[in-house]
mmCIF file of the N, C-alpha and C atoms, coordinates in Angstrom:
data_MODEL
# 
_entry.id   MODEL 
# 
loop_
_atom_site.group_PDB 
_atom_site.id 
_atom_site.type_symbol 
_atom_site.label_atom_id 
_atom_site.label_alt_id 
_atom_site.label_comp_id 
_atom_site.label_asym_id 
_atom_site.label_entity_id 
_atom_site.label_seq_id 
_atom_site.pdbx_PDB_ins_code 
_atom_site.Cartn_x 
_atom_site.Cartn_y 
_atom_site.Cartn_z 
_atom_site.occupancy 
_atom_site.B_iso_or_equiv 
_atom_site.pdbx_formal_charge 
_atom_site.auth_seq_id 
_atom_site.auth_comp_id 
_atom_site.auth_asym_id 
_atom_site.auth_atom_id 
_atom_site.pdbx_PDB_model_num 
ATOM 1   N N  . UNK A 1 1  ? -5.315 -1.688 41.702  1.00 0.00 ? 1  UNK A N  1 
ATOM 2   C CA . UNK A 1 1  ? -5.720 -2.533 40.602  1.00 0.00 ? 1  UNK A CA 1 
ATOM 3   C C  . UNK A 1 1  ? -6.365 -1.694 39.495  1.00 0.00 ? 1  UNK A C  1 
ATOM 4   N N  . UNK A 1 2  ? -7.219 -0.354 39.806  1.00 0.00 ? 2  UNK A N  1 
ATOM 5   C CA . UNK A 1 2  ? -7.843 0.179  38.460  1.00 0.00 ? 2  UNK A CA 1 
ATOM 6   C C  . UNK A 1 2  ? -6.664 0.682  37.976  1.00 0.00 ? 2  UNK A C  1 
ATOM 7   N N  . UNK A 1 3  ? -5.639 1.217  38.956  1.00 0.00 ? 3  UNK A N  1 
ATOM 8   C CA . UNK A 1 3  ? -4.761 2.388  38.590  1.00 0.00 ? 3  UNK A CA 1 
ATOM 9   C C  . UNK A 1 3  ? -4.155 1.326  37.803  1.00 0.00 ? 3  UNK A C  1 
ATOM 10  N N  . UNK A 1 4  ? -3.783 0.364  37.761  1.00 0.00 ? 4  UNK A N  1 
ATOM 11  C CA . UNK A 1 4  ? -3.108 -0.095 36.881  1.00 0.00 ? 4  UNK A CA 1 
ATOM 12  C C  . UNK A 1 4  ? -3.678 -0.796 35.340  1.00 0.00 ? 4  UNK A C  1 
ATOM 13  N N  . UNK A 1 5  ? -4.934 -1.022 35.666  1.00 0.00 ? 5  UNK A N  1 
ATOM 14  C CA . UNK A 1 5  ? -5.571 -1.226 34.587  1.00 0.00 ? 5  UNK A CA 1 
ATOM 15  C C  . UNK A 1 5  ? -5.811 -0.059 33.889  1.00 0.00 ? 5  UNK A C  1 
ATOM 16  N N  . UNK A 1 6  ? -6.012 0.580  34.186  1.00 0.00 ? 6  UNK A N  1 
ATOM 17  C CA . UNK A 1 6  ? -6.015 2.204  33.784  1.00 0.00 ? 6  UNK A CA 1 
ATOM 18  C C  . UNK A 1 6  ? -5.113 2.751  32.665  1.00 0.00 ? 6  UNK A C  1 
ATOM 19  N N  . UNK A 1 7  ? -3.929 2.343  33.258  1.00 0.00 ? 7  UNK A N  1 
ATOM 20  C CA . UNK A 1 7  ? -2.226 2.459  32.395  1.00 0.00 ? 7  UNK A CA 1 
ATOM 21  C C  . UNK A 1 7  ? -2.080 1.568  31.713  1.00 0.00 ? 7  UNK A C  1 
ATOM 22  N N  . UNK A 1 8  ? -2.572 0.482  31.202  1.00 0.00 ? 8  UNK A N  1 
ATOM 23  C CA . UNK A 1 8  ? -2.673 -0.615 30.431  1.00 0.00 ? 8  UNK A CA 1 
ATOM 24  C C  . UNK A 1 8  ? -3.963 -0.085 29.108  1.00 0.00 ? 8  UNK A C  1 
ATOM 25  N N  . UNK A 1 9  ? -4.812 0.296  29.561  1.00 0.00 ? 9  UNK A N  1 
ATOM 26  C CA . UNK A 1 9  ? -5.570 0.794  28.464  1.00 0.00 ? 9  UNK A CA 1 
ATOM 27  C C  . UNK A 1 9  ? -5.217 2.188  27.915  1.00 0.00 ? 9  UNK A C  1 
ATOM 28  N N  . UNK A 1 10 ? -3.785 2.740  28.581  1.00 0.00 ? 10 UNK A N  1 
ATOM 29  C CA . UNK A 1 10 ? -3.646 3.910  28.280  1.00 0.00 ? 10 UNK A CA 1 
ATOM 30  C C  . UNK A 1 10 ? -2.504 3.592  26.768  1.00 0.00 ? 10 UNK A C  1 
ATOM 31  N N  . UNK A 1 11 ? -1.778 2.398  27.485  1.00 0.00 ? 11 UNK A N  1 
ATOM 32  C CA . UNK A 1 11 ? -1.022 2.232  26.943  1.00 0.00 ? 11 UNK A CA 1 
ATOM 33  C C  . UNK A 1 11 ? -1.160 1.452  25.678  1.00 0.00 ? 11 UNK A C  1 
ATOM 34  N N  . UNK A 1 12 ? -2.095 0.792  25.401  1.00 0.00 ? 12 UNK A N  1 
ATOM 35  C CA . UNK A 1 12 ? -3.073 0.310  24.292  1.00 0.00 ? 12 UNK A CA 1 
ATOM 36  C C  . UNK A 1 12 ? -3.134 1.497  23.394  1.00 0.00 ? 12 UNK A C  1 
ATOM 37  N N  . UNK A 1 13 ? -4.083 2.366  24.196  1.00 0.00 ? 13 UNK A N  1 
ATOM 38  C CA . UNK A 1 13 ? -4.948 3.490  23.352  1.00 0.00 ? 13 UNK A CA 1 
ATOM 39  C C  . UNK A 1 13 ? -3.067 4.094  22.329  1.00 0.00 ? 13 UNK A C  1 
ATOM 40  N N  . UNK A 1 14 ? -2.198 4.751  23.223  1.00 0.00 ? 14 UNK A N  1 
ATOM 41  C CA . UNK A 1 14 ? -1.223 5.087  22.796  1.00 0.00 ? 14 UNK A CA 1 
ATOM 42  C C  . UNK A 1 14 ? -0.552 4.246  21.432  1.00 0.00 ? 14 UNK A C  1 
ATOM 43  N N  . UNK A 1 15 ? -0.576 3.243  21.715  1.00 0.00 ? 15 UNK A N  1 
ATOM 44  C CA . UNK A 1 15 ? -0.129 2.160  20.544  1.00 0.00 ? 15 UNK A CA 1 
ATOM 45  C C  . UNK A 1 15 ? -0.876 2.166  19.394  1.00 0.00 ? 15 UNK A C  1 
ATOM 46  N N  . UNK A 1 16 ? -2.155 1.888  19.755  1.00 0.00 ? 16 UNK A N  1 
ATOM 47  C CA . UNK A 1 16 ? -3.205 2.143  18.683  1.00 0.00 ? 16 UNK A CA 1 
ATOM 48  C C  . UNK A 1 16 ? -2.539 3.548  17.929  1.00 0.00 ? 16 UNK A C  1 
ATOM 49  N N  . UNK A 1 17 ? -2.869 4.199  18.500  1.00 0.00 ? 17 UNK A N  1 
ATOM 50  C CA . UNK A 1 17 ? -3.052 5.631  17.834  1.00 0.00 ? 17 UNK A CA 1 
ATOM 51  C C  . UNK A 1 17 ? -1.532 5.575  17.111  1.00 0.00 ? 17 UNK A C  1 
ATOM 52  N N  . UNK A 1 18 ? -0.014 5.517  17.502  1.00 0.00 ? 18 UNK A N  1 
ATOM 53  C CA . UNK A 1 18 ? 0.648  5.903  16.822  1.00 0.00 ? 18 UNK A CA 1 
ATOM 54  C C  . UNK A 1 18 ? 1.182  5.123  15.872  1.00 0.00 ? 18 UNK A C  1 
ATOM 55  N N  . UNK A 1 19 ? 0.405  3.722  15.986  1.00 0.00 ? 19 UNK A N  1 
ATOM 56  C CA . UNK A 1 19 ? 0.071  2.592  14.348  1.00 0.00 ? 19 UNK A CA 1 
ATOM 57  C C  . UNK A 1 19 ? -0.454 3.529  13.659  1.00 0.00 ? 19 UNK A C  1 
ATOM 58  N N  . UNK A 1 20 ? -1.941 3.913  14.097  1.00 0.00 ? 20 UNK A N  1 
ATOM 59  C CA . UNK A 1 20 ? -2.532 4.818  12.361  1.00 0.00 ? 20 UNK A CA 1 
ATOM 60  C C  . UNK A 1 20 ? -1.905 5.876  12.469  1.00 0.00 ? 20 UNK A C  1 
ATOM 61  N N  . UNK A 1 21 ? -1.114 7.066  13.108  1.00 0.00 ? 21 UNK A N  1 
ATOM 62  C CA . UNK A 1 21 ? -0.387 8.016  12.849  1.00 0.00 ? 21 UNK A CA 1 
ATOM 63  C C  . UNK A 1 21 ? 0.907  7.437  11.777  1.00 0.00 ? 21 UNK A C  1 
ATOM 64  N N  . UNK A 1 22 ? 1.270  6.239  11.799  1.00 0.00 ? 22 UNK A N  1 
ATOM 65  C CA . UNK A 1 22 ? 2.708  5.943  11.431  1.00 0.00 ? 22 UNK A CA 1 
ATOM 66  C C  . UNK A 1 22 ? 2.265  5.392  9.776   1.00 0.00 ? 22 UNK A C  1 
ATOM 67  N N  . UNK A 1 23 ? 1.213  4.432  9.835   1.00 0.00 ? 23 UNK A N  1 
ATOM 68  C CA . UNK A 1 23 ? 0.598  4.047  8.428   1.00 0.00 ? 23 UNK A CA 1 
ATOM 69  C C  . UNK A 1 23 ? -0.037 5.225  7.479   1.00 0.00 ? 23 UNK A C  1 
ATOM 70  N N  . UNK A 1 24 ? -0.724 6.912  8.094   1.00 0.00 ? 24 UNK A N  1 
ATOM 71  C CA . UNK A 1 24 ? -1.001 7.247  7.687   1.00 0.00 ? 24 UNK A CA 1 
ATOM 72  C C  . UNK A 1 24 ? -0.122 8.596  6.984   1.00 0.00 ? 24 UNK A C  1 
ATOM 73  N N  . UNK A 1 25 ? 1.234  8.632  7.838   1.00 0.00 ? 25 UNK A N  1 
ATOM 74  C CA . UNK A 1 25 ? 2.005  9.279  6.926   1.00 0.00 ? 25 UNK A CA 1 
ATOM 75  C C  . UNK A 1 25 ? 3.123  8.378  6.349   1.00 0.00 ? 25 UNK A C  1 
ATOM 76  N N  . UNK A 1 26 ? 3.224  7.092  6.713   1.00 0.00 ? 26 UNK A N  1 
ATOM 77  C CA . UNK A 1 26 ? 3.261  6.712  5.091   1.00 0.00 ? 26 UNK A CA 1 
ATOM 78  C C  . UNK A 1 26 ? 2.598  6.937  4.243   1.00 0.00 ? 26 UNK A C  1 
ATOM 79  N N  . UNK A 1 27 ? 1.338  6.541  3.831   1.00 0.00 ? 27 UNK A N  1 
ATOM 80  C CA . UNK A 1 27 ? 0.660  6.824  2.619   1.00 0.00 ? 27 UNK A CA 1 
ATOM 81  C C  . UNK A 1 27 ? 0.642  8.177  1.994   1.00 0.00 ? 27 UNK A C  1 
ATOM 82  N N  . UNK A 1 28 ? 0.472  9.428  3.167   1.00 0.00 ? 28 UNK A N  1 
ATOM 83  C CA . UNK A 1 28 ? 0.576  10.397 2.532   1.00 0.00 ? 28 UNK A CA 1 
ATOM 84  C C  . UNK A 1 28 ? 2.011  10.657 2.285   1.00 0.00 ? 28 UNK A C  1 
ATOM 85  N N  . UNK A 1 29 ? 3.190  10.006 2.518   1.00 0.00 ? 29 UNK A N  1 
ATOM 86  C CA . UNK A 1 29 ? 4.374  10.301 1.816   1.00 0.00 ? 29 UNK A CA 1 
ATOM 87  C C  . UNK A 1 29 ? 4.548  9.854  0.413   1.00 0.00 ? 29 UNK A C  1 
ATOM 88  N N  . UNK A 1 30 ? 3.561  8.469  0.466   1.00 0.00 ? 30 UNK A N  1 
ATOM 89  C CA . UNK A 1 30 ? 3.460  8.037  -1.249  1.00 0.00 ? 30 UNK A CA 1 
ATOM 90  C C  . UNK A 1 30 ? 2.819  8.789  -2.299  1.00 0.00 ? 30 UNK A C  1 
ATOM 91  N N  . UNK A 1 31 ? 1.566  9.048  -1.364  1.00 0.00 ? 31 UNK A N  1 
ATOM 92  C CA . UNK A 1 31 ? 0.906  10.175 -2.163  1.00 0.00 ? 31 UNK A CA 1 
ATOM 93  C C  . UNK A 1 31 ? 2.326  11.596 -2.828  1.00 0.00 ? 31 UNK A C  1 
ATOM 94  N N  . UNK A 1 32 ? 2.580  12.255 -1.769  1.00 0.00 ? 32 UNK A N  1 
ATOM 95  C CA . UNK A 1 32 ? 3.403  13.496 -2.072  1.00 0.00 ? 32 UNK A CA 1 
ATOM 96  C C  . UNK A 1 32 ? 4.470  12.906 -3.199  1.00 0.00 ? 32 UNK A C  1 
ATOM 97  N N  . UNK A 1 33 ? 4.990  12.423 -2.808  1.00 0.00 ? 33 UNK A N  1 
ATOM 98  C CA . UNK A 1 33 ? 6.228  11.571 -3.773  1.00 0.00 ? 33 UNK A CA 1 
ATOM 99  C C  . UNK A 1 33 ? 5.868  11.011 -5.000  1.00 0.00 ? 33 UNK A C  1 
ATOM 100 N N  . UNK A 1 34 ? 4.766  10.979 -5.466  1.00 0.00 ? 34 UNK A N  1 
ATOM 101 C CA . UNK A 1 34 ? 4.175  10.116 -6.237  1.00 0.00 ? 34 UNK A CA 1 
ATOM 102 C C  . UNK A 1 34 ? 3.872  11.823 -7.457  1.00 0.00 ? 34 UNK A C  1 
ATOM 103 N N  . UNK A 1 35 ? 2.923  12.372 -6.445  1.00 0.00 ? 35 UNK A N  1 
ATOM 104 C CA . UNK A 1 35 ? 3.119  13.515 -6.561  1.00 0.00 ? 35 UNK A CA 1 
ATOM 105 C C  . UNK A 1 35 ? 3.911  14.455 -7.566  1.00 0.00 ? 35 UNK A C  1 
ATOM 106 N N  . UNK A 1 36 ? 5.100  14.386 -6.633  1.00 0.00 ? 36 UNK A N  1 
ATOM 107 C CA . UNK A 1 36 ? 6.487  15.311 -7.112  1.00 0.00 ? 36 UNK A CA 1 
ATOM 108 C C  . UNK A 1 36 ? 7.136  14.581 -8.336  1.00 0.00 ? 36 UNK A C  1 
ATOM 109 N N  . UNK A 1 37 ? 7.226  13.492 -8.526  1.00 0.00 ? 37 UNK A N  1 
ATOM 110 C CA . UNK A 1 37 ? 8.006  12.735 -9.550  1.00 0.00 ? 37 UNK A CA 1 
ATOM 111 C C  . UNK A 1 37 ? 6.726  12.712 -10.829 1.00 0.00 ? 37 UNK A C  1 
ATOM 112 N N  . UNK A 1 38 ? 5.523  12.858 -10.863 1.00 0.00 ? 38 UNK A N  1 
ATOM 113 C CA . UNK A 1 38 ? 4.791  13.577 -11.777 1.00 0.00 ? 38 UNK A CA 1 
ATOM 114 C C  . UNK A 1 38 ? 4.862  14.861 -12.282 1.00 0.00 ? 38 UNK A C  1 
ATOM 115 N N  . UNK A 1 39 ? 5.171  15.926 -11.568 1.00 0.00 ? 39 UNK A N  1 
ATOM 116 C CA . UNK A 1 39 ? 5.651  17.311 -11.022 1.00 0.00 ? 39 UNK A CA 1 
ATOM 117 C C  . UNK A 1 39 ? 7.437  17.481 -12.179 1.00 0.00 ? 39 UNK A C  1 
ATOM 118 N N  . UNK A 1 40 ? 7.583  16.765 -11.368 1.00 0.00 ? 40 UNK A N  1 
ATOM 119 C CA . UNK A 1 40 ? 9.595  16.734 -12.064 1.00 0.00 ? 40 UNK A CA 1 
ATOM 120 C C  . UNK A 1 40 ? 9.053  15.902 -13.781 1.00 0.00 ? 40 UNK A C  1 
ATOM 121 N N  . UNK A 1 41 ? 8.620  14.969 -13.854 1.00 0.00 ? 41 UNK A N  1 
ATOM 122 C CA . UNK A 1 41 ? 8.467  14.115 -15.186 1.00 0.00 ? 41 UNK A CA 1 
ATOM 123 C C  . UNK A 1 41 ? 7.688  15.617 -16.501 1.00 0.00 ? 41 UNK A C  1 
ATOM 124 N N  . UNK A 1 42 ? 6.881  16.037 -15.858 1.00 0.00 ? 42 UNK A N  1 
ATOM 125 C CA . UNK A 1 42 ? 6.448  17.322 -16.510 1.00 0.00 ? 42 UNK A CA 1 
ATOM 126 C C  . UNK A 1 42 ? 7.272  18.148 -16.880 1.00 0.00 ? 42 UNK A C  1 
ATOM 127 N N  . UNK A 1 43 ? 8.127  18.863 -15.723 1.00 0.00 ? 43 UNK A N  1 
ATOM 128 C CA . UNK A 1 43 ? 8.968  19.948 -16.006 1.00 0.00 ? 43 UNK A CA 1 
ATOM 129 C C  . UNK A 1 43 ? 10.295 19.394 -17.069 1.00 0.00 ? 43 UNK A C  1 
ATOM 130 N N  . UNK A 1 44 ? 10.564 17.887 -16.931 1.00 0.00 ? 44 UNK A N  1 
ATOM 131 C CA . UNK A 1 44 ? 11.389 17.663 -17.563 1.00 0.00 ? 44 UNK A CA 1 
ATOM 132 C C  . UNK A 1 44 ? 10.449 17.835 -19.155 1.00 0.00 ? 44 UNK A C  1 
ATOM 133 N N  . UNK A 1 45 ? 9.668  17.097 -19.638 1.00 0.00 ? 45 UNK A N  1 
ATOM 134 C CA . UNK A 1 45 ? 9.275  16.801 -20.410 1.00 0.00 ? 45 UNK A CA 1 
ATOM 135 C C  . UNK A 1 45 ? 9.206  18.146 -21.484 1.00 0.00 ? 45 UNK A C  1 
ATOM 136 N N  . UNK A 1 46 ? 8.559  19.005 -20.325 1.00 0.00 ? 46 UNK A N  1 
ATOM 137 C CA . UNK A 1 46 ? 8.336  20.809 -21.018 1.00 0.00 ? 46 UNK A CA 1 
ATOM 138 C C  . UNK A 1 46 ? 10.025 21.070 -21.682 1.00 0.00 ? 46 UNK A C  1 
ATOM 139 N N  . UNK A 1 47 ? 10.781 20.928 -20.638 1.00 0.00 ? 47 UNK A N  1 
ATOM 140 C CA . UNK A 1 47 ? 12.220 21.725 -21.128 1.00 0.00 ? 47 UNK A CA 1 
ATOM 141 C C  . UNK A 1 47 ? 12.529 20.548 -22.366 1.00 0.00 ? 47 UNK A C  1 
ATOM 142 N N  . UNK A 1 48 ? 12.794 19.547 -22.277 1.00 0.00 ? 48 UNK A N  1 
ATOM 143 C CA . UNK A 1 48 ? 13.493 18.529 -23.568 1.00 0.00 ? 48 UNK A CA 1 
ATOM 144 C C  . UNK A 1 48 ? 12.256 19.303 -24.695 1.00 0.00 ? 48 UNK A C  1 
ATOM 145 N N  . UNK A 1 49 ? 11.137 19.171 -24.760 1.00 0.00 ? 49 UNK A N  1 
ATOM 146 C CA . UNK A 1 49 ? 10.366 19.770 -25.902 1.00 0.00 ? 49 UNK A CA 1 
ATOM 147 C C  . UNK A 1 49 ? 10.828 21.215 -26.366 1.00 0.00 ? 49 UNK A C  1 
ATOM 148 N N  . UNK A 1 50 ? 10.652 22.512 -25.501 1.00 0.00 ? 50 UNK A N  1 
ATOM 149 C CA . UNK A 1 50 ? 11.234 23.716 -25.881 1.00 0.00 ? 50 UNK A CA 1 
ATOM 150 C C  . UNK A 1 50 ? 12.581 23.202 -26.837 1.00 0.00 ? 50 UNK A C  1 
ATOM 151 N N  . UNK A 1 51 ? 13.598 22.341 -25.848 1.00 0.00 ? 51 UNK A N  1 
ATOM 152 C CA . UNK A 1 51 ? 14.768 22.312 -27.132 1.00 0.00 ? 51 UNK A CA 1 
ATOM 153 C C  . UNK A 1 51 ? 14.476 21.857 -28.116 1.00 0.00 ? 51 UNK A C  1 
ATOM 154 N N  . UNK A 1 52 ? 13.804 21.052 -28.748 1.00 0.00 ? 52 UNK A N  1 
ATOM 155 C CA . UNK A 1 52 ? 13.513 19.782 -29.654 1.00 0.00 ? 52 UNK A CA 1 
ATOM 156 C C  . UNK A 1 52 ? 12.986 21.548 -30.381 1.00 0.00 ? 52 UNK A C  1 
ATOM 157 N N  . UNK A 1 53 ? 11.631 21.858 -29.848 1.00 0.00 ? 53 UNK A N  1 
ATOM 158 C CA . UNK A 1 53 ? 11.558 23.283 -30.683 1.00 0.00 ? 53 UNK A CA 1 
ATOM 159 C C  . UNK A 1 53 ? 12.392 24.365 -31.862 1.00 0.00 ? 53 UNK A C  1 
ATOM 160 N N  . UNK A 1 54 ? 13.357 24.398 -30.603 1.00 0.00 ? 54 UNK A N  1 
ATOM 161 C CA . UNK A 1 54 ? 14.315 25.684 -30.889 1.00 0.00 ? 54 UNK A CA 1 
ATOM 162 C C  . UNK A 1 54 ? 15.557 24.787 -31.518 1.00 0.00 ? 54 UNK A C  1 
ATOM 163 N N  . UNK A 1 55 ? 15.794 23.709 -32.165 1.00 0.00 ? 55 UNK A N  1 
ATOM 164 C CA . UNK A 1 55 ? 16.594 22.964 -32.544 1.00 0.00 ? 55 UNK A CA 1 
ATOM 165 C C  . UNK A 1 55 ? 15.891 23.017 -33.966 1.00 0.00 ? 55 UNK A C  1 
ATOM 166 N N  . UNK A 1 56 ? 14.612 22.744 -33.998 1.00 0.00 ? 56 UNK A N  1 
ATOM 167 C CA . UNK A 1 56 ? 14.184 22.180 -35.466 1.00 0.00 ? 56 UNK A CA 1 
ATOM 168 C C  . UNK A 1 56 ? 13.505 23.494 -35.864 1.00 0.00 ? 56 UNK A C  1 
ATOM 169 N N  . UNK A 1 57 ? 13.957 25.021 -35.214 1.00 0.00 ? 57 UNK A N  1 
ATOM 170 C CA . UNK A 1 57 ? 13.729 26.385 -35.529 1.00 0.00 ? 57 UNK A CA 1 
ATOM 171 C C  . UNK A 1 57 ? 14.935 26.322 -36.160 1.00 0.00 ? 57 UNK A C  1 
ATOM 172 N N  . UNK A 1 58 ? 15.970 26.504 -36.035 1.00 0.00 ? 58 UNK A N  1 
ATOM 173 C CA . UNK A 1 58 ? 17.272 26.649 -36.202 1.00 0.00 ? 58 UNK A CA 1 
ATOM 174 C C  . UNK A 1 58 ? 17.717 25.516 -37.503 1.00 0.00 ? 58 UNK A C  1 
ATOM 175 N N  . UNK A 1 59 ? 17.625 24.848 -37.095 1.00 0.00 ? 59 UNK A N  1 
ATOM 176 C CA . UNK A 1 59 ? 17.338 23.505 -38.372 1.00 0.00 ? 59 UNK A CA 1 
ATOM 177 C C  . UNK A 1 59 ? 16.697 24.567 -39.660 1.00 0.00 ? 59 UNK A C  1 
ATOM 178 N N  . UNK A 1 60 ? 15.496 24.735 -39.632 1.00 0.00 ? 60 UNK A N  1 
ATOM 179 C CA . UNK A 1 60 ? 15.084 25.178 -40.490 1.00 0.00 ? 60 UNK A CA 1 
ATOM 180 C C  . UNK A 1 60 ? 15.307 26.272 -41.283 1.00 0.00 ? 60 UNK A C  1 
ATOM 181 N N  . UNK A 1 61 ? 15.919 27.311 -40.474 1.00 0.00 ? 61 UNK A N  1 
ATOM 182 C CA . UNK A 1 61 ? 16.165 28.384 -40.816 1.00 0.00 ? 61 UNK A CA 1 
ATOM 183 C C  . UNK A 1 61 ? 17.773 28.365 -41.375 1.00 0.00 ? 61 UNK A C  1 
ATOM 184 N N  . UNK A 1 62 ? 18.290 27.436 -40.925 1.00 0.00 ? 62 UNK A N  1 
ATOM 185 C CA . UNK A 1 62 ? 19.373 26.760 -41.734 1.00 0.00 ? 62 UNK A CA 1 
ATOM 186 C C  . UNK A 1 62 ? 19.356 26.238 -42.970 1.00 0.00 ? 62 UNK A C  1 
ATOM 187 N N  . UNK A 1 63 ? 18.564 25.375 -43.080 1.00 0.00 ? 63 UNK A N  1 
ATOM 188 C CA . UNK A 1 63 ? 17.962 24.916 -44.598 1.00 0.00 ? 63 UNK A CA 1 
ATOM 189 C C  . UNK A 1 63 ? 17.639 25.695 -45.204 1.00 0.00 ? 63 UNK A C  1 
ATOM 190 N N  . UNK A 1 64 ? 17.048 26.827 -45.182 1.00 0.00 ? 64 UNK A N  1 
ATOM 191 C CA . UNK A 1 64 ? 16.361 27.693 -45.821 1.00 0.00 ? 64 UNK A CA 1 
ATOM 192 C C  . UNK A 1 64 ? 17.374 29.265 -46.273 1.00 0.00 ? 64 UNK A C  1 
ATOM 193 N N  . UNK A 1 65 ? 18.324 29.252 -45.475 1.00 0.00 ? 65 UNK A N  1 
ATOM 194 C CA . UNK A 1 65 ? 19.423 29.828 -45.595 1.00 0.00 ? 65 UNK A CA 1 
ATOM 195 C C  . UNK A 1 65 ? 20.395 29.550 -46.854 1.00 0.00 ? 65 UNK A C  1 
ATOM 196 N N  . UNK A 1 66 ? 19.958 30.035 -47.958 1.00 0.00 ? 66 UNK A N  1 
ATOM 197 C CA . UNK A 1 66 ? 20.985 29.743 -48.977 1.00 0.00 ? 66 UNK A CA 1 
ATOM 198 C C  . UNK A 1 66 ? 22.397 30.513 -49.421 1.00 0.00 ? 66 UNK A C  1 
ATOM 199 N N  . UNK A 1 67 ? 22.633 30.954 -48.219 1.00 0.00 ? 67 UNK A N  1 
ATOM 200 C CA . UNK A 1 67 ? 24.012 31.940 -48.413 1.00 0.00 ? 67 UNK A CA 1 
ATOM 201 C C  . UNK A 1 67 ? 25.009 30.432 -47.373 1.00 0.00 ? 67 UNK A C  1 
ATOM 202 N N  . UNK A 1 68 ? 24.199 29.085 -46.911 1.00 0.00 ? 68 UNK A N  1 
ATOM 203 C CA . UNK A 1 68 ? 25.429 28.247 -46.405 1.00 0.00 ? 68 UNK A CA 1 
ATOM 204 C C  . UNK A 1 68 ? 25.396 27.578 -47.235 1.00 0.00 ? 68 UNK A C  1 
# 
C-alpha cells in the first residue's frame, strides 16, 4: 500500500514538473522569437535605408552632373 502510494505521488510530482517545464519553454520560445523578428525587422530596416542612401547619392550627383 505505501509502495503504491509512493508511485502515485511520484507520478503527480512528474506531471507537475513537466506542465511547468512545457509552459516555461513556451514562453521562452515567445520571448526568443519575439526576439529575432525584432533582430530581422532591424537588419531589414538598416539595409532598405543604406539603399534609399546610396540612391539619393547617385540621384544627386546626377542632377548635379551637367555633362547629362
Amino acid at each position: 500500500m505505501l509502495i503504491a502510494f509512493l508511485i502515485f505521488i511520484w507520478i503527480l510530482a512528474i506531471n507537475i514538473f513537466s506542465g511547468y517545464v512545457i509552459q516555461s519553454s513556451e514562453k521562452n520560445w515567445i520571448e526568443i522569437s519575439q526576439k529575432q523578428d525584432e533582430d530581422n525587422l532591424k537588419y531589414v530596416s538598416d539595409i532598405i535605408r543604406k539603399e534609399i542612401e546610396e540612391v539619393n547619392f547617385i540621384s544627386d550627383k546626377i542632377n548635379s552632373d551637367t555633362s547629362v
